[in-house]
C-alpha positions as CSV (number, residue, x, y, z in Angstrom):
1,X,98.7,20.6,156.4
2,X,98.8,22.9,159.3
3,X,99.2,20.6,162.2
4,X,99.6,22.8,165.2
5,X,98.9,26.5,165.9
6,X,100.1,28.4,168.8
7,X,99.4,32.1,169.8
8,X,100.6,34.1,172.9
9,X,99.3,37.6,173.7
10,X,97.4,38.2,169.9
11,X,94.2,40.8,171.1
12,X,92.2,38.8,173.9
13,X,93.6,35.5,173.5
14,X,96.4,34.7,176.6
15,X,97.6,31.6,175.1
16,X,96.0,28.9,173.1
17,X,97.6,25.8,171.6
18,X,95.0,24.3,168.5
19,X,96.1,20.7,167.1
20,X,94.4,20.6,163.9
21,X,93.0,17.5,161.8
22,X,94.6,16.4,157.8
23,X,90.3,16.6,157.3
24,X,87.6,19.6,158.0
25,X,88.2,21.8,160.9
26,X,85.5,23.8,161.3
27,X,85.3,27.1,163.6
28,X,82.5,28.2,165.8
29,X,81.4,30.3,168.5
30,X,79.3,33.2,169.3
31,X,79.7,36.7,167.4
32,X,82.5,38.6,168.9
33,X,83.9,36.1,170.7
34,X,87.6,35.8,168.7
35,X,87.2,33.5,165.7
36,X,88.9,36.7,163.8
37,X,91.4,36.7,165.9
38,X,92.6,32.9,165.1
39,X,92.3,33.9,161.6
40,X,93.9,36.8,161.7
41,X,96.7,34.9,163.8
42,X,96.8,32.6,161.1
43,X,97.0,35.2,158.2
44,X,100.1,36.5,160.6
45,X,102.4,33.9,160.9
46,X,101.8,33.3,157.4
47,X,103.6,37.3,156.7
48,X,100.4,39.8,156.6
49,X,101.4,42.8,157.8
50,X,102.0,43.4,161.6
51,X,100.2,46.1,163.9
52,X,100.7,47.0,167.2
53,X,96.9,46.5,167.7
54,X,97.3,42.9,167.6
55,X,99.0,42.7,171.1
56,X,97.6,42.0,174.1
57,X,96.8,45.0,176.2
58,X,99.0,45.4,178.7
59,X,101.8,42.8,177.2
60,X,105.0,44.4,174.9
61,X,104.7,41.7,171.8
62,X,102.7,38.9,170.5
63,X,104.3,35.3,169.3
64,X,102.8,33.0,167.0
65,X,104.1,29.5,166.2
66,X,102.4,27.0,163.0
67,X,103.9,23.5,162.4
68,X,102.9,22.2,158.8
69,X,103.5,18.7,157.6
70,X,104.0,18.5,153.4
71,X,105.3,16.1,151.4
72,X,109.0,16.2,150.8
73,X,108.7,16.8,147.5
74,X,106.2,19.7,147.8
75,X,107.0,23.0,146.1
76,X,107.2,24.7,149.7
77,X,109.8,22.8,150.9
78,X,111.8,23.4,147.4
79,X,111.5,27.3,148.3
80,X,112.9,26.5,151.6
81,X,116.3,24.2,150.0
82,X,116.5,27.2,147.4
83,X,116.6,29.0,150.8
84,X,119.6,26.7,152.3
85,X,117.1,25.7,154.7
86,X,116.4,21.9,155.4
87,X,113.4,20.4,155.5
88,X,112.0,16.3,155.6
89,X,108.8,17.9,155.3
90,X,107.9,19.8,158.6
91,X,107.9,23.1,158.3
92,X,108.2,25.3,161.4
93,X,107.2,28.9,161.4
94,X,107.6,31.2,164.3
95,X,106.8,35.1,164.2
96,X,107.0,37.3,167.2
97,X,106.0,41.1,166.8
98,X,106.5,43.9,169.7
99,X,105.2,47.0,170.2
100,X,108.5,49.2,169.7
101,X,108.1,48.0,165.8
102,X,110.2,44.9,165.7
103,X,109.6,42.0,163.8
104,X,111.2,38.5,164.4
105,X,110.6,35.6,161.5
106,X,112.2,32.3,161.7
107,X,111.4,29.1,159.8
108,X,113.0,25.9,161.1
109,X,115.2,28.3,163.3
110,X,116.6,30.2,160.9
111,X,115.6,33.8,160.9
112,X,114.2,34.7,157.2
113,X,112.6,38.4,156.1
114,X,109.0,38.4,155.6
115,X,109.3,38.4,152.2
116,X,111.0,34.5,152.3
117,X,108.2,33.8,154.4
118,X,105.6,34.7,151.8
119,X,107.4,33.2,149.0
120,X,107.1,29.7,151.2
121,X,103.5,30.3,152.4
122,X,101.9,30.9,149.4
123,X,102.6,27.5,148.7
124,X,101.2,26.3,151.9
125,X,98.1,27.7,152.6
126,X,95.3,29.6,150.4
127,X,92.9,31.9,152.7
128,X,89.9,32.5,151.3
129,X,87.9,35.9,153.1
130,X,85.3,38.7,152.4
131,X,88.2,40.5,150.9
132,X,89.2,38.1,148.3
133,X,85.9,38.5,146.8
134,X,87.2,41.6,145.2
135,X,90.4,39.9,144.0
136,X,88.3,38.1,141.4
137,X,86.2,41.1,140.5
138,X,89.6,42.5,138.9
139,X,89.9,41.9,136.0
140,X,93.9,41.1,136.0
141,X,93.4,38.4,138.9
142,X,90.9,36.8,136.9
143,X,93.9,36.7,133.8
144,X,96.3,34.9,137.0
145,X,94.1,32.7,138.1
146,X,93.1,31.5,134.9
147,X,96.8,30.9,134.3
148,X,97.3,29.0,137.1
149,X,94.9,26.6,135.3
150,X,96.3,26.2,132.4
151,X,100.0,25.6,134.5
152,X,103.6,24.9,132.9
153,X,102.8,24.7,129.3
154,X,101.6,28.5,129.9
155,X,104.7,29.2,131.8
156,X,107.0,27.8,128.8
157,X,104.8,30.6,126.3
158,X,106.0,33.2,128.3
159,X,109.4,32.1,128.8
160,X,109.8,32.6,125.2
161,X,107.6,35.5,124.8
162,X,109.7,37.3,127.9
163,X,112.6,37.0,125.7
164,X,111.4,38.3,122.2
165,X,110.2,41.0,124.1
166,X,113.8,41.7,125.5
167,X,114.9,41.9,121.8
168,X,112.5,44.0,120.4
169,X,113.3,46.5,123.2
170,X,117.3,46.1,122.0
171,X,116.2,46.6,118.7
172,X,113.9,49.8,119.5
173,X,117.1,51.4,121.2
174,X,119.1,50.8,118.9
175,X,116.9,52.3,116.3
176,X,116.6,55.2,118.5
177,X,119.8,55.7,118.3
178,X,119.3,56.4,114.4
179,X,116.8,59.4,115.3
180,X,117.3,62.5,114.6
181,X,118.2,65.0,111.9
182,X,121.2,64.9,109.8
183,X,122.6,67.9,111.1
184,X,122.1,66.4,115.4
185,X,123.9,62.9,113.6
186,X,126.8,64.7,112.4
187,X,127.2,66.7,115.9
188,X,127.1,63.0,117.5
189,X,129.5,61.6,114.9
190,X,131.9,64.4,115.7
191,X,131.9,64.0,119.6
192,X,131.9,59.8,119.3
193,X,134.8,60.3,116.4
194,X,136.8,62.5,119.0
195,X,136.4,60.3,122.0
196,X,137.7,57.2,120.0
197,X,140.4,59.2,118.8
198,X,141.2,60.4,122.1
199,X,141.1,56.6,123.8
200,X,142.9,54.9,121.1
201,X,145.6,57.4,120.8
202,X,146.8,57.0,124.1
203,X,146.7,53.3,124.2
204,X,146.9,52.5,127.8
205,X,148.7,49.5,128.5
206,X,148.0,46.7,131.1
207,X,149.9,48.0,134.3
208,X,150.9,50.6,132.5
209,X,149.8,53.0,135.4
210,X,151.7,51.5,138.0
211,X,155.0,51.4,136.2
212,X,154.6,54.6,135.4
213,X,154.4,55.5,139.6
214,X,157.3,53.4,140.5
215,X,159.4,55.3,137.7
216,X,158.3,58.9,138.6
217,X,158.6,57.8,142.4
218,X,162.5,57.1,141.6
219,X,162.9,60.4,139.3
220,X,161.4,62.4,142.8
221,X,164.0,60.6,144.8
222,X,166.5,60.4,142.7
223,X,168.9,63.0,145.0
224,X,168.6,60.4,148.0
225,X,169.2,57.4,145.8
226,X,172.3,58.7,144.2
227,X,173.6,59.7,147.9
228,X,172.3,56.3,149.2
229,X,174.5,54.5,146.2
230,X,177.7,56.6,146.5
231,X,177.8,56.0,150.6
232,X,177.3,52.6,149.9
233,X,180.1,52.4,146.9
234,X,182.6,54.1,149.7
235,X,181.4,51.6,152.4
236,X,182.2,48.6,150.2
237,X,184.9,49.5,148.0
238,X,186.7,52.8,149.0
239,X,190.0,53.2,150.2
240,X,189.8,51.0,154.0
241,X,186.4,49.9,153.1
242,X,185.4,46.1,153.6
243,X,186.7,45.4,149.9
244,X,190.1,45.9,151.4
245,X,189.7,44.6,154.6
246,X,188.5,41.2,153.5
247,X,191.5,41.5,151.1
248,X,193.8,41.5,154.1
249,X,192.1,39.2,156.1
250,X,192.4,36.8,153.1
251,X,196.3,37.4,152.7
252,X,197.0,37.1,156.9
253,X,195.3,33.5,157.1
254,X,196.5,32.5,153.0
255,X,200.0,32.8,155.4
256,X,199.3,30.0,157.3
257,X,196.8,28.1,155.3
258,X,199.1,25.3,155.1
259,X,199.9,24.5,158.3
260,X,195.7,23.2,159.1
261,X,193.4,22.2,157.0
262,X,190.9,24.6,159.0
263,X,193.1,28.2,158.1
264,X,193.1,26.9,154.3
265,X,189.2,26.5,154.8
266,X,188.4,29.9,156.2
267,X,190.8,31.2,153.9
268,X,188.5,29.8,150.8
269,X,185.8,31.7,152.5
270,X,186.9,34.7,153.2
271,X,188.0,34.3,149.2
272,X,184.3,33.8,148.4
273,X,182.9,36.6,150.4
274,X,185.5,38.9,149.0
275,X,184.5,37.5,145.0
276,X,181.0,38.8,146.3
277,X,181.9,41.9,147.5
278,X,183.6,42.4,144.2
279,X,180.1,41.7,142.6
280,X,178.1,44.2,144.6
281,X,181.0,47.0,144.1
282,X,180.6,46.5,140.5
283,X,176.9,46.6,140.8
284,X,176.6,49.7,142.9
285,X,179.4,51.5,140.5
286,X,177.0,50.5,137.5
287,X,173.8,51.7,139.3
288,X,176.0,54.9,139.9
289,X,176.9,55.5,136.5
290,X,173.3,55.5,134.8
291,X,171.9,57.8,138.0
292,X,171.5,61.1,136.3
293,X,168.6,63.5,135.8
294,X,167.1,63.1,132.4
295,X,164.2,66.2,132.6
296,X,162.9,64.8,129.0
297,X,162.1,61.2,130.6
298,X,160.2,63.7,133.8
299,X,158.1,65.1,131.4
300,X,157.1,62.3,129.1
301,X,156.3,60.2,132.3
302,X,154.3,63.2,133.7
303,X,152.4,63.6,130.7
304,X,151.8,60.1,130.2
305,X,150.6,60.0,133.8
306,X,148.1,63.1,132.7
307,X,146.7,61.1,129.7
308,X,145.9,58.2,131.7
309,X,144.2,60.3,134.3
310,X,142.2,62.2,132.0
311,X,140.9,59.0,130.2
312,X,140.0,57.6,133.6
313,X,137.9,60.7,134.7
314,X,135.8,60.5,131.3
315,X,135.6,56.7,130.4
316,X,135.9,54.3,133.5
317,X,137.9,54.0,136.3
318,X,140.7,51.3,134.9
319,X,141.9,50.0,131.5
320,X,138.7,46.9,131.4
321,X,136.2,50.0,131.5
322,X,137.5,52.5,129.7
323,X,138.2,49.2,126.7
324,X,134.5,48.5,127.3
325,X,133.1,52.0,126.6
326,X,135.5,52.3,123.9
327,X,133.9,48.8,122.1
328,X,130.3,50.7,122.8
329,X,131.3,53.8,121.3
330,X,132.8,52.3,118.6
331,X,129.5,49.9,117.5
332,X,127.3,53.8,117.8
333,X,129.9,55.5,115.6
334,X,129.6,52.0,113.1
335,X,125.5,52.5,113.5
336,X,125.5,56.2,112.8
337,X,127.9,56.2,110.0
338,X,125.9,53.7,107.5
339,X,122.3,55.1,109.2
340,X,120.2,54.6,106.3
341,X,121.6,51.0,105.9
342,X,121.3,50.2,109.6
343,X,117.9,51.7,109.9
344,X,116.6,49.0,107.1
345,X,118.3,46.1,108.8
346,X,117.2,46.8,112.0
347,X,113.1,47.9,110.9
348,X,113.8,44.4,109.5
349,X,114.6,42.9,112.4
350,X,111.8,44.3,114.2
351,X,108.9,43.2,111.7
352,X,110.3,39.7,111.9
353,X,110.4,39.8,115.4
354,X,106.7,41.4,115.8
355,X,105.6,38.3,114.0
356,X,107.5,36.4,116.7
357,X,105.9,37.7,119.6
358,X,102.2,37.8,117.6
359,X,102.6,33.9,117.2
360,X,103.4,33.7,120.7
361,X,100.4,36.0,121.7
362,X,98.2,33.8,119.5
363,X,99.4,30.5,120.8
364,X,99.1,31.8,124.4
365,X,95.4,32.6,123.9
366,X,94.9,29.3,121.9
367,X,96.1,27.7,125.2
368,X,93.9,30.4,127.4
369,X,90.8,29.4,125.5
370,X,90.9,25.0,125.6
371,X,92.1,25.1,129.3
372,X,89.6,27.8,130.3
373,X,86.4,26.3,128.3
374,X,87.0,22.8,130.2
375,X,87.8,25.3,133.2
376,X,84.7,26.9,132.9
377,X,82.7,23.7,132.8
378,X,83.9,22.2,135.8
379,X,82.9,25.2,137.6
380,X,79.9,25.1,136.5
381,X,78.9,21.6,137.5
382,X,80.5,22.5,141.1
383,X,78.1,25.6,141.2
384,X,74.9,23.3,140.2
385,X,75.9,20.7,143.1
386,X,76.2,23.6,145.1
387,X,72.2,24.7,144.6
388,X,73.3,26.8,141.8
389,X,71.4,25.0,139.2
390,X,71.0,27.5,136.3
391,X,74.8,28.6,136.5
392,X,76.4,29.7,133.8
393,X,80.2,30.3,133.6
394,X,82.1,31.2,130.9
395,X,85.4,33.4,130.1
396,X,85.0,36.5,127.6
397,X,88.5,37.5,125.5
398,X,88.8,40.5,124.3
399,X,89.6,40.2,120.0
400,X,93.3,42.0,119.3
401,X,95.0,42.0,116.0
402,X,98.6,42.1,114.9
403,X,98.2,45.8,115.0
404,X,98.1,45.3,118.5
405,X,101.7,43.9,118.9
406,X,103.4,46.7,120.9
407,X,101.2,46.9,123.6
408,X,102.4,42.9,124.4
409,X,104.1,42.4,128.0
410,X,105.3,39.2,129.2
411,X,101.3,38.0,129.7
412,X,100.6,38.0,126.3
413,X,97.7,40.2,124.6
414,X,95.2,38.7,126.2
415,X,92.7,40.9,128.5
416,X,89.5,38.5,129.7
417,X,86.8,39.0,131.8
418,X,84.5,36.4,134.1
419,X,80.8,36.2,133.2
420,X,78.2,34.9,135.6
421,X,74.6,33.8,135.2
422,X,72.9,32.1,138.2
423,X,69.5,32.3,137.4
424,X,67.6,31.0,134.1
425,X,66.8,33.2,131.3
426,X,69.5,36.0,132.4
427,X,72.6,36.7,130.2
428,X,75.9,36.1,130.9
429,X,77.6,39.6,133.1
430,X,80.7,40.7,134.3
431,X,81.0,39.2,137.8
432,X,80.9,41.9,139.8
433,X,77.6,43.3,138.2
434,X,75.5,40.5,139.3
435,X,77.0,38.3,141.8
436,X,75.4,38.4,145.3
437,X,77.5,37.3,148.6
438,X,76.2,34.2,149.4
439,X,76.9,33.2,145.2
440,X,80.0,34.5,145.8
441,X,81.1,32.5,148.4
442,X,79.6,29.3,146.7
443,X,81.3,30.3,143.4
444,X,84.8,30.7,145.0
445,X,84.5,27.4,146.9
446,X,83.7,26.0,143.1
447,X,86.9,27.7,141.7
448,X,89.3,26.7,144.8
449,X,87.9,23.1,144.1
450,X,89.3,23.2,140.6
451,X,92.3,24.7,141.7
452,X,93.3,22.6,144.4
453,X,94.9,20.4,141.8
454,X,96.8,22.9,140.6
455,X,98.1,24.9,143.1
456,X,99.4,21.9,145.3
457,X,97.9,24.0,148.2
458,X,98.1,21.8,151.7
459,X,95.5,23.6,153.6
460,X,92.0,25.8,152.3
461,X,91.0,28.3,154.8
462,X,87.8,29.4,154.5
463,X,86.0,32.7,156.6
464,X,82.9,32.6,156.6
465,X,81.8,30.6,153.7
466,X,78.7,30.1,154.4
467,X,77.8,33.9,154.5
468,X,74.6,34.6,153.0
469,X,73.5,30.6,152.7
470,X,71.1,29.0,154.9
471,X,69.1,25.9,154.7
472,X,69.4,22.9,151.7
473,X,72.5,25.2,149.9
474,X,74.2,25.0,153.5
475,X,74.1,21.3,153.5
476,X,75.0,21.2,150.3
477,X,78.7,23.7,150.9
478,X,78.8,21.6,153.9
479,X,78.8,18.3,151.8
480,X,81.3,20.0,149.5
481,X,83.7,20.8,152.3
482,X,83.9,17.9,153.5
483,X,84.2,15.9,150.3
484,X,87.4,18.4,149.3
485,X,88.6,17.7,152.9
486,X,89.2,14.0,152.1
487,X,92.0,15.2,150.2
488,X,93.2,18.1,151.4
489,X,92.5,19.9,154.7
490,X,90.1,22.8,155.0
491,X,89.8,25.1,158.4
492,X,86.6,26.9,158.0
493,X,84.5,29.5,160.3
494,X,81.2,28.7,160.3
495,X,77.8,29.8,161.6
496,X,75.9,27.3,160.7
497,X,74.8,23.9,161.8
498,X,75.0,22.4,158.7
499,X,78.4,23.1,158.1
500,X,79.9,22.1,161.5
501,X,78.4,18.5,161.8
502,X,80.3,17.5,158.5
503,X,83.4,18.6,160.5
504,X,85.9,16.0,161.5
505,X,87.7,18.3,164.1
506,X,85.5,21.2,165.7
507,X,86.9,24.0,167.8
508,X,84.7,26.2,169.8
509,X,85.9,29.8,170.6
510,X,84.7,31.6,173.6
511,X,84.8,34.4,175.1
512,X,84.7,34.8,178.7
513,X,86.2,37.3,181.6
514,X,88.0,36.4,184.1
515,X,89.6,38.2,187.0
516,X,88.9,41.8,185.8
517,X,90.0,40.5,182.3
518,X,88.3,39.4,178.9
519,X,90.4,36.2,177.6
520,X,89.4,34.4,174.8
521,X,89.5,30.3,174.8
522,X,89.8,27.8,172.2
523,X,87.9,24.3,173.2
524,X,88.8,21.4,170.8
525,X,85.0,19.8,171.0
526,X,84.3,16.2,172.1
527,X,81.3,14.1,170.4
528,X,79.1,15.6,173.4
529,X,80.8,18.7,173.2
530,X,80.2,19.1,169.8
531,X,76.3,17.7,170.1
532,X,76.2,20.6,172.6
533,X,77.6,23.5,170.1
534,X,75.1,21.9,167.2
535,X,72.4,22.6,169.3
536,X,73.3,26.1,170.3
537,X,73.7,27.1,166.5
538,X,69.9,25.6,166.2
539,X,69.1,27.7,168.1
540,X,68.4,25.9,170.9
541,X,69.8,24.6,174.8
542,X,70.5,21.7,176.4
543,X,66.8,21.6,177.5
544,X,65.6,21.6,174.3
545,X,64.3,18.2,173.6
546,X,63.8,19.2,170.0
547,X,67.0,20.8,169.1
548,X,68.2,18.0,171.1
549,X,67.1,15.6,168.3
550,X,67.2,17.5,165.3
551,X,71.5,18.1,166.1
552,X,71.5,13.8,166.4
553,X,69.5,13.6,163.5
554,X,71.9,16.0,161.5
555,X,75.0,14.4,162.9
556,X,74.0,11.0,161.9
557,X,73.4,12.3,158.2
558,X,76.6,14.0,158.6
559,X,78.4,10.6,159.6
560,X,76.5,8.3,156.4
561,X,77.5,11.2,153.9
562,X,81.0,11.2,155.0
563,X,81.1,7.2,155.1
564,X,80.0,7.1,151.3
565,X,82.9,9.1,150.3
């Protein structure tokens, strides 16, 4: 449920801070006087889009803060741990908008895109407005929302449907593959037979590449290495080089080795240091012999080098790519050189899996049709306690046959459409062709109360619902609302008397000026309060004996409904 709602500098409102009820809030003031605004607030935080005609004249951004309590286990809060965002069940959503564009979104402190903040929303709160009665006129959103009825069993259908479709489309591509004439097959065989030969003649090896560089890198210094080598082999071993002075060292101290045991000790090293000067003279004259030129070895490594290169411009950028495109060209080159068995196989395939994805299709609508007929139903006997008493509901499908297999996406085959009766003796119509606004409003308060089970929805906003409905029918929404509101909260702008004495929580918006300024307020009603706003939407003043006792009167019933429920 939305808890707490607070808005700084949206259109005429300043500041206001709402605390809402778990029951039915209900909206009212006079025309004009910012009940929009609070909605449209609402509709903000929750990630409509932003416009710079939403802030406050005279002020550079707008803020607007909701608190929501769910369960722990509610599907919001799931979004928000798939998020890495904690949550016990209070949810915090902050959005701030200014007027140079920017657009600031943080739930529980952490800053999310608005995107996030619709994918957690939509499983918060469900706003029903003058808009969304064109949402149900189309066709489409009629096929989603009678999915949402039918719920996970649906969702498992398309899972597997989703897939099939996936391999038919492998299948058709590969088939495509096959087209052509002979002549444009042959051409394709040619170029794919050439590329493989090309690839697997080479042969690149794992690291090949690099040991290739290090060996031409030597080969291009080869003049400073054989330098480097000789000056160190005269160093080391020439004629007065170290070699010989270590020897000498050695044979002064071997002299008098014996006369302390610490001469005979440095004489034993200077013995080992020579033995492995010994060793590195040997090594460098080795490294000095095989240092020569060889202009064959250049080449080879320079063409080899060239190969590698080329493969790598035409076929990937390393060996793992150019291995992969090898494998693909390889499978075409199988495909197109046994076509005509191929083409069979895979034709085949595709029958059998068109028979897949028809079953599917079938099952899907078999599903479709039990869960919308009960569906149906239950509307109906909402729309007849709504003063709707010769309503008829029911869910046209349009007839397809396997024929019609290819035109399948990952909703099935199915295309329905809504029919409406609410008078006696008039046939069932598409519901845009017949429905007036005050039956619309009535018949989407019957169809969010069958879907409020389903959606696991915390909060129904309603604008306006009473639009077009006055007297016994606006008792009766009124009774509707607040028997829904026992279970899950409802905030709802209303006009109408009837409507706001069944509320739990009433807020009265005004508009007033102050100091040169137009502000609008938000006044959470007391039980005189709210005797005082039942009055005014009589009709009537505080003068008005009459009204006086016909708002008691109506608040009383109010109070004895609720208590029965």
């Amino acid at each position: 449920m939305l808890s707490r709602l607070t808005i700084k500098n949206v259109a005429l409102i300043e500041n206001a801070d709402i605390t809402f009820g778990n029951g039915l809030n209900v909206l009212s003031g006079e025309t004009g006087a910012g009940k929009s605004v609070i909605l449209d607030s609402i509709n903000f935080v929750l990630g409509a889009k932003a416009d710079r005609s939403m802030i406050r004249f005279g002020e550079t951004e707008c803020f607007v803060k909701a608190e929501f309590i769910v369960p722990e286990n509610a599907r919001a809060v799931q979004v928000l741990r798939e998020m890495d965002i904690d949550s016990d069940g209070e949810i915090v959503i902050s959005r701030k908008f200014a007027d140079t564009g920017k657009n600031a979104v943080k739930i529980n402190g952490n800053t999310v895109t608005t995107t996030m903040l619709r994918q957690v929303t939509d499983s918060l709160v469900d706003v029903h407005g003058q808009s969304e009665h064109f949402f149900l006129l189309k066709e489409s959103n009629q096929l989603k929302t009678l999915d949402n009825v039918v719920g996970a069993e649906l969702v498992e259908k398309k899972s597997a449907l989703t897939e099939l479709l996936k391999k038919k489309k492998d299948i058709l591509s590969q088939i495509a593959l096959l087209g052509g004439d002979e002549q444009e097959r042959t051409r394709r065989l040619d170029v794919l037979s050439f590329q493989i030969n090309e690839i697997t003649s080479v042969d690149i090896q794992e690291n090949e590449e690099e040991e290739l560089l290090t060996k031409r890198n030597k080969i291009n210094n080869l003049e400073k290495i054989i330098l480097s080598v000789r000056d160190a082999m005269s160093v080391v071993s020439g004629e007065l080089g170290v070699l010989d002075g270590l020897r000498t060292a050695k044979r002064s101290i071997s002299a008098i080795s014996n006369l302390d045991a610490s001469y005979e000790d440095i004489c034993d090293k200077l013995d080992g240091i020579a033995s492995d000067c010994e060793d590195v003279a040997d090594t460098l004259y080795d490294m000095s012999e095989e240092l020569y030129f060889d202009e064959n070895e250049a080449e080879e490594v320079e063409n080899r080098l060239d190969a590698i290169r080329s493969l790598k411009r035409k076929y990937g950028a390393n060996k793992k790519e150019i291995d992969a495109y090898l494998e693909k060209i390889q499978a075409e080159f199988d495909l197109l050189s046994d076509c005509e068995g191929q083409y069979a196989v895979l034709t085949a395939e595709k029958e059998k899996t068109d028979k897949k994805i028809y079953a599917v299709c079938r099952e899907m609508t078999a599903l479709r049709k039990t869960h919308g007929d009960a569906f149906c139903q239950r509307v109906t006997d909402e729309l007849k306690t709504l003063n709707i008493a010769s309503a008829q509901f029911s869910i046209q499908f349009t007839p397809y046959e396997n024929t019609d297999v290819d035109r399948a996406n990952s909703s099935g085959l199915d295309s329905i459409c809504f029919l409406f009766s609410a008078n006696a003796g008039e046939p069932l119509k598409p519901l845009g062709k017949i429905i007036s606004g005050g039956e619309m409003s009535r018949f989407m308060l019957a169809i969010k109360t069958q879907l409020s089970n389903v959606n696991e929805i915390s909060t129904y906003i309603f604008d306006e619902i009473d639009a077009g409905i006055s007297g016994k029918t606006a008792k009766v929404v009124g009774e509707k609302l607040a028997k829904i509101a026992k279970n899950t909260q409802i905030i709802a702008v209303s006009h109408l008397a009837q409507i706001a004495v069944m509320s739990d929580d009433e807020f009265l918006i005004e508009k007033r000026e102050e100091n040169g300024k137009t502000l609008t307020n938000v006044f959470a009603l007391t039980e005189t309060t709210k005797l005082q706003e039942i009055v005014r939407l009589l009709g009537g003043n505080d003068n008005d004996e009459y009204a006086n006792k016909h708002a008691q009167e109506l608040l009383s019933s109010a109070k004895n409904y609720k208590n029965t429920l």
